[in-house]
VOGU-3710 file (C-alpha; in Angstrom, 3 decimals, decimal comma):
1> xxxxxxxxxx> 17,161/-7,345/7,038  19,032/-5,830/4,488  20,392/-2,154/4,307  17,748/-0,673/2,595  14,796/-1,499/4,231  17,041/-1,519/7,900  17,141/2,316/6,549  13,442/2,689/6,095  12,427/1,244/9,688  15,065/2,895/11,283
11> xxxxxxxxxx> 14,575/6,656/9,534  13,840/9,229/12,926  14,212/12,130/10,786  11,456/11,854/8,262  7,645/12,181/8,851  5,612/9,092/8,532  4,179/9,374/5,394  7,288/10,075/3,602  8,664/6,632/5,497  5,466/5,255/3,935
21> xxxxxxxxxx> 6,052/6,416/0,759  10,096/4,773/0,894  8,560/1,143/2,147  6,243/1,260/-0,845  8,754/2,054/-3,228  10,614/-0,863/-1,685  7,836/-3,144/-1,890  7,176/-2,268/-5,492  10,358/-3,499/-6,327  10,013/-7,021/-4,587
31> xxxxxxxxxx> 6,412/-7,355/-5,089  7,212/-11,136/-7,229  8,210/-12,160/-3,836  5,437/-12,934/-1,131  7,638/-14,260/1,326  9,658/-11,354/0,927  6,995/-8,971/1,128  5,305/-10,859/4,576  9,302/-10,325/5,918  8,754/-6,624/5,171
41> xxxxxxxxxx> 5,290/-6,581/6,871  6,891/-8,310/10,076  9,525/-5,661/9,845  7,410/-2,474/9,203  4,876/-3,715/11,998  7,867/-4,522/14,445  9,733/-1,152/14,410  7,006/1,447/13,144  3,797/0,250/15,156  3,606/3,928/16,261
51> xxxxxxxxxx> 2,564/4,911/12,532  -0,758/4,941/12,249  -0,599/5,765/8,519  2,176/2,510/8,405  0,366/0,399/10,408  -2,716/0,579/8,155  -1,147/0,024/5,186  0,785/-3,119/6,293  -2,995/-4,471/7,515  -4,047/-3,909/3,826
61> xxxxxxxxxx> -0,830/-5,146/2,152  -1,177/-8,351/4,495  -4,216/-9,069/3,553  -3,349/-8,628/-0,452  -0,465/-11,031/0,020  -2,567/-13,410/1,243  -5,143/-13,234/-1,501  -4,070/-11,414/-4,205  -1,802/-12,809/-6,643  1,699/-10,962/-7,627
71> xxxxxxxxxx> 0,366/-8,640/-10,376  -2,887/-7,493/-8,433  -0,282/-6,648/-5,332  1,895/-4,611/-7,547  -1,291/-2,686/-8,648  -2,506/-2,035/-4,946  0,938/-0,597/-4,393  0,799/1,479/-7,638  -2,976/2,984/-6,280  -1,626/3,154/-2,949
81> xxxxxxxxxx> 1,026/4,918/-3,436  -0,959/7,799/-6,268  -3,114/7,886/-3,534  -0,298/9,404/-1,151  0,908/11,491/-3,972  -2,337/13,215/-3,698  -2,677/13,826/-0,324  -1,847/17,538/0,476  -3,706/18,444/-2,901  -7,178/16,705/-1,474
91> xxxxxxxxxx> -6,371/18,727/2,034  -5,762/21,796/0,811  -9,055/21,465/-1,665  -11,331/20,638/1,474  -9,864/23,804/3,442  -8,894/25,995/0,922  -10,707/28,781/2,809  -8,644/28,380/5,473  -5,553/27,629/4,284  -5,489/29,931/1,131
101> xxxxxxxxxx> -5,680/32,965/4,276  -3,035/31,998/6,071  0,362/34,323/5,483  2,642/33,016/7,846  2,872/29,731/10,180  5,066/27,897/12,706  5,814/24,395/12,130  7,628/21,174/13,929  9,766/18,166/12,729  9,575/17,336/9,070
111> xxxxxxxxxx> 6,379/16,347/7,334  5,810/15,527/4,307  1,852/16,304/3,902  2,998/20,106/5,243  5,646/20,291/3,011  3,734/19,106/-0,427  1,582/21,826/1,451  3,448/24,572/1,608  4,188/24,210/-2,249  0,844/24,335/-3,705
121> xxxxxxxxxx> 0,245/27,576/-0,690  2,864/29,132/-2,529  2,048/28,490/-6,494  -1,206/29,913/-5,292  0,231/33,463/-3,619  2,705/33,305/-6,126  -0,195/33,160/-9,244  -2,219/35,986/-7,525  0,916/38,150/-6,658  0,296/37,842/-3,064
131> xxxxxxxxxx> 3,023/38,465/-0,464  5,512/35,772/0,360  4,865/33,176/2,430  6,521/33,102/5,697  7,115/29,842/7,784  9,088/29,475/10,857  10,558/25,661/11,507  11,469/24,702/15,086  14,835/22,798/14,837  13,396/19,957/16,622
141> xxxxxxxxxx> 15,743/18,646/18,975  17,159/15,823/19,305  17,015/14,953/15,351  17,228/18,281/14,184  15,046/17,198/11,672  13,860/20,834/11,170  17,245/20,842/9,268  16,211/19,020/6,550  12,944/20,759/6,490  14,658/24,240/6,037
151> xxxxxxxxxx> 16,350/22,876/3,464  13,916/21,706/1,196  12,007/25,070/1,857  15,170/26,722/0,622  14,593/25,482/-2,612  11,568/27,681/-2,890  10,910/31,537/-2,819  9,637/31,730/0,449  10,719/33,602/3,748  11,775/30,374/5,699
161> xxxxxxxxxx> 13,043/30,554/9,160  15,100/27,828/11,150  14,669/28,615/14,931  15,496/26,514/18,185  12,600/24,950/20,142  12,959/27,138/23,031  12,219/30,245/20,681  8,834/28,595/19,851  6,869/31,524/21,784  8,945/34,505/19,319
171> xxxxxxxxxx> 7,598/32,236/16,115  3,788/31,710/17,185  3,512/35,294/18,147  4,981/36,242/14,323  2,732/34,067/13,164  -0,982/33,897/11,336  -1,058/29,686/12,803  0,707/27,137/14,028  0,255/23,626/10,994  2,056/20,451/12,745
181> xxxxxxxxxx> 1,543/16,963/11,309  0,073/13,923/13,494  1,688/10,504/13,806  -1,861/9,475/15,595  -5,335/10,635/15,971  -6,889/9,502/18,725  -11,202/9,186/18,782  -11,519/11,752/21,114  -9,412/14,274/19,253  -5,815/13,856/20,950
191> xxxxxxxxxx> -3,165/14,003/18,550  0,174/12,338/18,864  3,208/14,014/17,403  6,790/14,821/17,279  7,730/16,077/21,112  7,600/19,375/21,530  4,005/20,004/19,876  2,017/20,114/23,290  4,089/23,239/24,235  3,583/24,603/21,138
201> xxxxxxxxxx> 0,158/24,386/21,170  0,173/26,360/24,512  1,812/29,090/22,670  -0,352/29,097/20,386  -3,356/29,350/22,956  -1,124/32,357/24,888  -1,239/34,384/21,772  -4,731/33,288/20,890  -3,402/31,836/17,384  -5,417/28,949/15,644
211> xxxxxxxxxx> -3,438/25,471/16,180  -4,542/23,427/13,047  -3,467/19,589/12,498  -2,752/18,584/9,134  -3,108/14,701/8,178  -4,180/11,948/6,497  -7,140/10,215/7,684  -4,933/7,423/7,613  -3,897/8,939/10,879  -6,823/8,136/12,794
221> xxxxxxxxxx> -6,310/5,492/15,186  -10,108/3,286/15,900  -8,982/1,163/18,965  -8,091/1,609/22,155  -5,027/-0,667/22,722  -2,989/0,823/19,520  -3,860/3,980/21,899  -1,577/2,366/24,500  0,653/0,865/22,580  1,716/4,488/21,435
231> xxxxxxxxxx> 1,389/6,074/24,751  4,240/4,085/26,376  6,146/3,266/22,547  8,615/6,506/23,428  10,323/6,374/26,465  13,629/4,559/25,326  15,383/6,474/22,886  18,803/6,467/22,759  20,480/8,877/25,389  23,459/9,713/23,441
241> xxxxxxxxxx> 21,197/11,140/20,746  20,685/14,264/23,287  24,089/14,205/25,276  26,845/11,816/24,574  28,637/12,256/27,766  30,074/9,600/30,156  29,228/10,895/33,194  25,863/9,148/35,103  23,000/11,391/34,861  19,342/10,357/34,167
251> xxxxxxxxxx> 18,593/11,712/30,333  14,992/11,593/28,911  14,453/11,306/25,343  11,180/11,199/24,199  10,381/11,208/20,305  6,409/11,312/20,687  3,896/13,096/22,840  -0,151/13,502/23,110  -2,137/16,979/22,289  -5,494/17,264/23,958
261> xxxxxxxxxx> -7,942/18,193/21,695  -8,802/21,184/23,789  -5,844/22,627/22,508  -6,573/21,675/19,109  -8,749/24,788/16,696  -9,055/22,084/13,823  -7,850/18,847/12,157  -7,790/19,553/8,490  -7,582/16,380/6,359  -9,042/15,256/3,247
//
């Protein structure tokens, strides 16, 4: 495995479809190679099996290696990835009533759909001279990916916020919603998502605030053993990632974690 591509399967800070959107750029750029695209496959399936949105496309992309030729692959990857592009736009047409009445929000982790979000929420209040924006972004220990989310919000004109996780309760209650991503969708509702989301849809719940999902509907997982597969796919993160300490104590670190659906106001996805 090269560097690049050892990058792409091994990125823990970005959201899944913005890991989606790096293999396909990678692919487009080997796509004369079928061997080297069925390595990729291997790869992608191997290390980010916990993707729904991943896992589909690598069950499409196999099947266009095997009976497409090089120039009809390189056009699936071209739709494929427009497709992607488009994403947040087709969400935020199919709930624009929601969404286009929502001020202020806590989020979790980094995701790209709620980012690509968050800009076309604020061209709209900015075109109708509406207040700012507000958004509150839970660090999201241990990757601190909320970091990198901050920072991309900075670029904008909005009132962005970068708090820990345990001040999740302070952000709900400032907040019109709570909009995480999913990583899964299960058939009867459950999400799966970056650890840290269950308790934040309690908050949510304790300060009667609507808990919306927003995804793909490549998300949504059919069968029951990719269910398992991602229920037990977290325990065995590196330890060092939370403490790096060389004493001997016991140190969890999960990256993933299940949402009932009870907990859940709405999935909104295109």
């Amino acid at each position: 495995m090269n560097k690049e591509l050892k990058k792409i399967v091994n990125d823990n800070k970005s959201g899944s479809l913005q890991i989606l959107s790096n293999l396909i750029k990678y692919c487009k750029r080997i796509y004369l190679s079928k061997d080297e695209l069925k390595s990729v496959c291997e790869i992608a399936e191997l290390n980010l099996f916990h993707f729904a949105a991943i896992k589909n496309f690598i069950l499409l992309l196999d099947k266009k290696i095997k009976n497409s030729n090089p120039e009809q692959i390189f056009k699936f990857l071209i739709d494929y990835e427009s497709e992607q592009n488009y994403v947040a736009h087709s969400i935020y047409l199919k709930n624009k009533k929601i969404l286009s009445k929502i001020n202020s929000f806590t989020t979790i982790s980094f995701s790209k759909t709620i980012l690509d979000l968050i800009k076309i929420i604020y061209e709209e209040k900015k075109l109708s001279s509406e207040e700012k924006l507000k958004v509150f972004v839970l660090e999201s220990r241990p990757m601190l990916e909320g970091r990198k989310f901050i920072s991309e919000l900075s670029k904008l004109n909005l009132d962005a916020t970068l708090v820990v996780d345990s001040l999740m309760c302070y952000a709900v209650k400032e907040s019109d919603a709570v909009l995480i991503g999913a990583d899964q969708i299960y058939k009867n509702g459950n999400v799966v998502n970056k650890i840290g989301s269950y308790p934040l849809a309690l908050c949510a719940k304790e300060f009667n605030k609507p808990f919306y999902i927003i995804a793909d509907k490549s998300k949504y997982v059919t069968k029951d053993s990719d269910r398992k597969e991602i229920k037990y796919a977290s325990n065995n993160y590196p330890s060092s990632q939370v403490w790096k300490t060389k004493r001997r104590v016991n140190i969890l670190n999960q990256y993933f974690e299940e949402v009932p659906a009870k907990h859940i106001t709405k999935i909104l996805t295109n």
